[in-house]
C-alpha positions in Angstrom: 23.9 -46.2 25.4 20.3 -47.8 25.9 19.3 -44.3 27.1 20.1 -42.9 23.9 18.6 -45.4 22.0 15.1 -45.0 24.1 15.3 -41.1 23.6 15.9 -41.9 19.4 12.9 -44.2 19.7 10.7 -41.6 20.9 11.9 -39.1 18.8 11.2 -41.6 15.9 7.6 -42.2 17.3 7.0 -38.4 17.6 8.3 -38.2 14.4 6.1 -40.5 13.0 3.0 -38.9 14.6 4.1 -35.6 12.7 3.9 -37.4 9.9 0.9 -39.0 9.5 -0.6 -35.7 11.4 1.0 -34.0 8.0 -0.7 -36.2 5.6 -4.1 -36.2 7.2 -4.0 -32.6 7.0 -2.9 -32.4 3.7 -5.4 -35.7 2.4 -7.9 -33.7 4.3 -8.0 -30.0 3.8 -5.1 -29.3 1.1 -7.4 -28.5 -1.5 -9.3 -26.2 0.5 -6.5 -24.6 1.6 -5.2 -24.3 -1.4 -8.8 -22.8 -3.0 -8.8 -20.3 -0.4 -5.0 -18.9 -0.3 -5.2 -18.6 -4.1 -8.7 -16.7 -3.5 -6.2 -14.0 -1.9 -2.9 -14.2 -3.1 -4.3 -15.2 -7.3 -0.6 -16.7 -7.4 -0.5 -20.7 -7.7 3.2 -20.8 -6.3 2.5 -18.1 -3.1 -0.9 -20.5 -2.5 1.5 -23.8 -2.5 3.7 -21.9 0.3 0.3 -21.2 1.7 -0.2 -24.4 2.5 3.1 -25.9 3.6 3.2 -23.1 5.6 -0.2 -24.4 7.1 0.6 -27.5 7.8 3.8 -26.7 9.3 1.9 -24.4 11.5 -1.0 -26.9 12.2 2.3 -29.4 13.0 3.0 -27.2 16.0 -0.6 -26.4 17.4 -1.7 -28.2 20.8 -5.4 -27.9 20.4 -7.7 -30.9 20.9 -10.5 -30.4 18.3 -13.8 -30.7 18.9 -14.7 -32.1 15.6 -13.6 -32.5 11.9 -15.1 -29.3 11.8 -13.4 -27.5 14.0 -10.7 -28.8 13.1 -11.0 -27.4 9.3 -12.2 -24.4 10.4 -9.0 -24.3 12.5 -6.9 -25.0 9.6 -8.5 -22.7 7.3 -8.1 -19.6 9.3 -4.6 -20.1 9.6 -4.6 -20.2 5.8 -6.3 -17.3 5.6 -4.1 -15.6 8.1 -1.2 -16.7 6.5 -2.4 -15.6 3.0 -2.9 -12.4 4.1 0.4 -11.7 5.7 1.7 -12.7 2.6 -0.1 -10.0 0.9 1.0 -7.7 2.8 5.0 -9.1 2.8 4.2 -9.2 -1.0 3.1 -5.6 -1.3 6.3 -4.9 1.0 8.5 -6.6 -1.1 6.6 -5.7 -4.3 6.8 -9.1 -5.7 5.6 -10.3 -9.6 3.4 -13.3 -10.0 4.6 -15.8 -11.9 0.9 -17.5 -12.9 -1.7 -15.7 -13.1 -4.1 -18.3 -13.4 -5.9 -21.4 -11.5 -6.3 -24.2 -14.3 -9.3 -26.8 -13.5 -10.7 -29.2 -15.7 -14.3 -29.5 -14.0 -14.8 -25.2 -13.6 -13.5 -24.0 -16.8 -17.2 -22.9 -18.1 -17.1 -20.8 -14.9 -13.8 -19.5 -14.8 -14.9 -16.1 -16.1 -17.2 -15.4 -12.8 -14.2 -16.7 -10.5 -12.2 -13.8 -12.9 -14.7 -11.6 -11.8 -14.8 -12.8 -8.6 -11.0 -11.9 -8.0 -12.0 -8.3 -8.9 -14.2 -7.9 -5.4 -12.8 -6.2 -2.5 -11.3 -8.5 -0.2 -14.2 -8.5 2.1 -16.4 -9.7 -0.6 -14.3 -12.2 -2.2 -13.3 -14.0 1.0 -16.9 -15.0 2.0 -18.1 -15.6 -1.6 -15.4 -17.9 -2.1 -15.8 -19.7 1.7 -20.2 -19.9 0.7 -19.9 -20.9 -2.9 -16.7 -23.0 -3.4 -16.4 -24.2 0.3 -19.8 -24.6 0.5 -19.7 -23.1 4.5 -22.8 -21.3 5.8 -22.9 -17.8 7.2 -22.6 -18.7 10.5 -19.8 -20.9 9.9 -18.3 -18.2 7.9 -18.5 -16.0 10.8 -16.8 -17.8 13.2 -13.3 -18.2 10.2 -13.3 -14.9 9.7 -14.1 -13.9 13.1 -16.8 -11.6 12.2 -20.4 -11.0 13.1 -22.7 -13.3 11.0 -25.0 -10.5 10.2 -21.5 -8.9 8.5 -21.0 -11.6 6.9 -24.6 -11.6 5.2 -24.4 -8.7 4.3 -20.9 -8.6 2.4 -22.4 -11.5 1.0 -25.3 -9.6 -0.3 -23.3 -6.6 -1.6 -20.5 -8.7 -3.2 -23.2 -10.5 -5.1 -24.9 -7.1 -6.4 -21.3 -6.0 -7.1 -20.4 -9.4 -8.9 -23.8 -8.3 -10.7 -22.7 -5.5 -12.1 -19.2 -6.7 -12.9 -20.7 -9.5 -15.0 -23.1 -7.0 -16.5 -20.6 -5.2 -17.6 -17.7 -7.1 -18.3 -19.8 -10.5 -20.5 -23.4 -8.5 -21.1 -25.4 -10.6 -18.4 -28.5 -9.0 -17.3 
């Protein structure tokens, strides 16, 4: 009897662990996550699996982190690998979106570029979002998307002459 009652202590413990581990994660880096899966996926709900999906992920990782970081950079390329599976499971499945759009209070003067935005190859509107809402260099962006950083400039500079010309045409910039 005391054996099982040592074993359901740990397992309590462990359990614990998870779920502060859980809460950090999602304190820490669930709005991010969040930002980023609805960059692909332009579904609220399929952005919200996202990032239980993360952290469930994250939950069952054994990799000491270098830094905070590392540790969000970690996090958010798991996102972004999960997001795009789903895409693809999506396009499988040929699933409808049930929102199709990200309400926020503070950006909703700019809400017509991040429109735009959503228009860009996937290329371009993965490391726009990660430079301008993330606020990540290209170097950092790099090493998330597991690209060269020269790449990554330069989608950077062609999805801002393409954002450009969408915004020209689209709201009569110049």
């Amino acid at each position: 009897m005391k054996l099982f009652s040592r074993q359901a202590g740990k397992d309590d413990l462990n359990r614990e662990k998870r779920e502060a581990y859980a809460t950090h994660l999602i304190d820490a880096y669930g709005n991010a996550v969040l930002r980023l899966a609805y960059s692909y996926l332009h579904n609220m709900e399929d952005a919200e699996d996202i990032l239980q999906e993360t952290v469930i992920k994250m939950l069952d990782v054994d990799v000491d982190f270098e830094n905070d970081a590392h540790e969000k950079s970690y996090v958010l390329k798991t996102a972004s690998n999960m997001a795009k599976n789903r895409i693809v499971y999506n396009k499988y499945r040929e699933t409808d979106e049930l929102m199709d759009d990200l309400v926020s209070d503070e950006k909703e003067d700019l809400s017509f570029v991040w429109e735009a935005v959503k228009t860009l190859p996937e290329n371009f509107r993965e490391v726009i979002h990660l430079f301008y809402a993330e606020g990540y260099k290209t170097a950092e962006i790099a090493e998330v998307l597991g690209r060269n950083e020269s790449t990554v400039r330069s989608d950077l500079k062609r999805g801002r002459e393409k954002l450009k010309e969408i915004l020209k045409e689209e709201y009569d910039f110049e």
